[in-house]
N, C-alpha and C positions, 0 to 999 in steps of 0.2 A: 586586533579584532575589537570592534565596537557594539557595545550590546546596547540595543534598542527597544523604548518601552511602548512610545506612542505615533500614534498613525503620521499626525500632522511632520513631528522630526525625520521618520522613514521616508515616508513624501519628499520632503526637503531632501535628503543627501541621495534619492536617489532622480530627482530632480535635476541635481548638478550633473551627476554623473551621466546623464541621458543627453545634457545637453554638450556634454565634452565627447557624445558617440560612444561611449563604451557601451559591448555586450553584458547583459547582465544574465547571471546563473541563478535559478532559487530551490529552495529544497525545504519545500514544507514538511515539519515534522510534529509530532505531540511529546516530543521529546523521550527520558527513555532510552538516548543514542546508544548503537551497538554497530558492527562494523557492518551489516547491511546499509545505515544510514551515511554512516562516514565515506562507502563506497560511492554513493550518488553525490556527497560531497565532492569527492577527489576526480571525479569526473565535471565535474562546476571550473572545478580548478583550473583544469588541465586547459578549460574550451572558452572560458570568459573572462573580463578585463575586471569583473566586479562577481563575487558571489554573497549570497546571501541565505542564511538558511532562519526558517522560524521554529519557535518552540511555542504552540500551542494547543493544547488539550479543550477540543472544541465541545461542549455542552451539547451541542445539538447533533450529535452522532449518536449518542448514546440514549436505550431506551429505557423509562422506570425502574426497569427492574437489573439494568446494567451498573459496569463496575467505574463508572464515570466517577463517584468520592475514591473509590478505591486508587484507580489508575497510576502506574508509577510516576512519580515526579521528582525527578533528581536531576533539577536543572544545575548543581553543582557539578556535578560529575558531566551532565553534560557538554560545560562549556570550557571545563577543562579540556573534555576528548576534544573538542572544533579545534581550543588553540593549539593544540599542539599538531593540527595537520600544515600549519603555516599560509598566512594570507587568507582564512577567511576574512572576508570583509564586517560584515553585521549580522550579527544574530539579533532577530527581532523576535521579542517577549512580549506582546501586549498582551494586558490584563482582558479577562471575559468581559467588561462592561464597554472596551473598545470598541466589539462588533455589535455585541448586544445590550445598550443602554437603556432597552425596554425587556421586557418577558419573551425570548428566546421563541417561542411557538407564535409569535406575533410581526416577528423577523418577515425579512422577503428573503423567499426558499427560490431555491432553484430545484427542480424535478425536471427527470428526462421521463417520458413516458416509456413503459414496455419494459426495457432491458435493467432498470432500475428494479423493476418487480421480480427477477427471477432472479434463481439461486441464493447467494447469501440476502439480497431487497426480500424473499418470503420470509426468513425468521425474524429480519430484522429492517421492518416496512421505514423507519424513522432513516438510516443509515445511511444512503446514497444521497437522498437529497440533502442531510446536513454535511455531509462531504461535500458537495458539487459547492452547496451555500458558502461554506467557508474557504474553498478555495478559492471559489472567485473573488468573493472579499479580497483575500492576499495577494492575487493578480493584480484588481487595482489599486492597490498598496505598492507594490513591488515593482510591478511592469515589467518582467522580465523579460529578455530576449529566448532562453532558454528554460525549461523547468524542469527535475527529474525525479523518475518514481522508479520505483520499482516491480519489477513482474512478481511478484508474489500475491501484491494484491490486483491480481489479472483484471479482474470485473470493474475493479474502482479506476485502475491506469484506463480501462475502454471509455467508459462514462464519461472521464476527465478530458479523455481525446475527444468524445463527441461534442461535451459543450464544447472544449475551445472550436469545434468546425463549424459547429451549427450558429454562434454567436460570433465569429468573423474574430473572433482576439487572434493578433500578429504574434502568438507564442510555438515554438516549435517543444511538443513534449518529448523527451529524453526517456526511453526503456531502458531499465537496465537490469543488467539478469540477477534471479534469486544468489544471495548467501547463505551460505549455511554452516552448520556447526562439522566439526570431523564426523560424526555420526549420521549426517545427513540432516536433520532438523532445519528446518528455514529459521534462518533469524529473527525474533518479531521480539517488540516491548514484552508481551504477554508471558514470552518462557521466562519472565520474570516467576512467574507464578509458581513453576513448576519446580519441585524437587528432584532430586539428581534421577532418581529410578522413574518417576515421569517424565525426565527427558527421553533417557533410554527408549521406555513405552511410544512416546509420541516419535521416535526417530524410526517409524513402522508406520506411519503416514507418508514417508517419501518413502520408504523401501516399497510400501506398497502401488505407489506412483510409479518407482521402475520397471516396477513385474510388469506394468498395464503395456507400459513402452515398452519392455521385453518379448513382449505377448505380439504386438503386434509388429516388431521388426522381425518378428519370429515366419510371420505370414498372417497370425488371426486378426480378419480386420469388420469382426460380429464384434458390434459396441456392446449387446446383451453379453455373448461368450466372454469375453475380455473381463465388463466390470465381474459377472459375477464371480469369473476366479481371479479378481480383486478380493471382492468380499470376503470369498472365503480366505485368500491368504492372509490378510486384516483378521478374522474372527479368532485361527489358529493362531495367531502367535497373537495376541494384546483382548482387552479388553474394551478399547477407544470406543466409544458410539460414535458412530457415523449421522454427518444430519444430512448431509448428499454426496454424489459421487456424479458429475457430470461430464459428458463428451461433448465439446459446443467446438464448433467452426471461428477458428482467430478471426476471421475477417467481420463477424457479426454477432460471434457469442450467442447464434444458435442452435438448439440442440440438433446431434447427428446421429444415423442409425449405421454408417459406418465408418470406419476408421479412415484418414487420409492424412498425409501428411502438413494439414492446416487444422489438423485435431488437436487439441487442448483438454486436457483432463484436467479438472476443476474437484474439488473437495474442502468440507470443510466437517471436521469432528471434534468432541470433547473428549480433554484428558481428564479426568472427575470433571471439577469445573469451569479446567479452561477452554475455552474456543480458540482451534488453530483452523488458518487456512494454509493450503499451497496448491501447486498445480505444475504440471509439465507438458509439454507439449511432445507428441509421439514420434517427432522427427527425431533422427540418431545423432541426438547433440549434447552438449553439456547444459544443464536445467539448474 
C-alpha cells in the first residue's frame, strides 16, 4: 500500500495504470475509517485491478459555525485499518492547499439546482455543493472506472449520481448498503462524538425507521399516519430533536404523500450536539 500526497505523483501512477487497461476502484473518505468505510473498500477489492481510496477532510462542506477544526483525524489508525484489508493500492492524502491554493469560497463550485436545497441542503445551504466540488476534483485526480458510497448518505450518493449523468464522466457509482452497530446505529465518523448512553439514545433513530417500515408492511401507507406515529414513538422513548423526517421517491428524491415501495424515509436529528443522518427504504429488506 502506497500513500500519496500530491495531485501531480497520483496523476502519474494512475496514468500508467490506465494505460496497462486496468479497472480502477476509488473510495473517497474524510477519513475517521470504521467498518462502513472498509465495506465500500472490500467491495473496490473484490471488482478492480487497482483500488484507491482518499483521506480528505474537505473545508468546503463545512459551515462557520460547523465542527470542520473539531472533525476527527486519525489518519494513523486509519491506514493501519486499509493495510490490513490487503492490496489496497494508494491511499491519497493531499494537503487542503492541493484543491484550494487560493480562498476556498473563490473555488469553482459545483451546484445542482433544486435537489441540492432540500432536506439536509436547507440547514446546511454550503454542503452539497462543497461535496459535489470536491468530489469531482478527485474524479479528475483518480479517473476511476468505478467509485463507491454508501446509502446512508442517500441525498449525497443522488447528487453524486446526478452530476456524474448530467456531465457525461465515464464512472459507474457503486451503492452500497448502510452498516451498522449491533444496536442498530449507522456507522458514521461522527459517533465519534457520542458517549456509550448517547449511542444507546441515538440507536432509536433506526428503531424508529423500522417502526415506519413496520407501519407500512403492516398496510398503513398515509405518509401523515405513518410519520406521526414515528414521531411519537421517537418522543416516548429518547430525547433526540428531530430536524426532518422525510418520505421522498428513490427515483427523484421527491417528496410523497403516500407510501410505495420506491419510498425512502430520509431523517436526520441531534443527539445533544451531534448530527446524525440515516434512512430506509419501506421495501421488506435488509437496510
Amino acid at each position: 500500500m502506497n500513500q500519496i500526497e500530491t495531485i501531480d505523483k497520483i496523476q502519474k501512477v494512475i496514468g500508467i495504470a490506465k494505460r496497462a487497461r486496468k479497472s480502477i476502484g476509488f473510495i473517497p473518505t474524510m477519513g475517521a475509517l470504521h467498518q462502513g468505510h472498509l465495506s465500500l473498500v472490500k467491495q473496490s477489492l473484490l471488482y478492480n485491478d487497482i483500488t484507491v481510496v482518499s483521506i480528505f477532510i474537505n473545508p468546503t462542506q463545512f459551515g462557520p459555525n460547523e465542527d470542520y477544526a473539531q472533525y476527527p483525524r486519525t489518519i494513523d489508525k486509519d491506514l493501519f485499518l486499509l493495510s490490513q484489508l490487503n492490496h489496497v493500492d494508494y491511499v491519497f492524502t493531499p494537503k487542503p492547499d492541493s484543491f484550494y491554493m487560493e480562498d476556498p469560497l473563490k473555488s469553482t463550485r459545483i451546484h445542482i439546482p433544486k435537489t441540492s436545497t432540500y432536506y439536509c441542503g436547507q440547514s446546511r445551504p454550503h454542503f452539497f455543493d462543497g461535496v459535489c466540488s470536491i468530489v469531482l476534483r478527485l474524479f479528475n485526480c483518480i479517473l476511476p472506472t468505478n467509485a463507491y458510497f454508501g446509502e446512508k448518505d442517500f441525498q449525497q450518493l443522488f447528487l453524486i449520481q446526478k452530476m456524474v449523468h448530467d456531465l457525461f464522466l465515464p464512472i459507474k457509482i457503486i451503492k452500497c448498503p448502510i452498516v451498522r452497530d449491533e444496536n442498530g446505529l449507522a456507522m458514521s465518523s461522527r459517533n465519534l462524538y457520542l458517549r456509550s448512553s448517547q449511542k444507546k439514545e441515538a440507536s432509536y433513530i433506526y428503531k424508529m425507521l423500522k417502526y415506519g417500515q413496520e407501519l407500512y408492511q403492516a398496510g398503513n401507507t398515509d405518509v401523515s399516519d405513518v410519520k406521526a406515529k414515528m414521531h411519537q414513538f421517537l418522543e416516548k422513548n429518547t430525547a433526540i430533536k428531530l430536524e426532518y423526517i422525510v418520505f421522498v421517491d428513490e427515483s427523484n428524491l421527491e417528496l410523497v404523500n403516500v407510501c410505495t415501495e420506491t419510498t425512502r424515509v430520509l431523517v436526520a436529528a441531534k443527539v445533544e450536539n451531534t448530527r446524525l443522518i440515516d434512512n430506509v427504504s419501506l421495501r421488506n429488506e435488509l437496510n
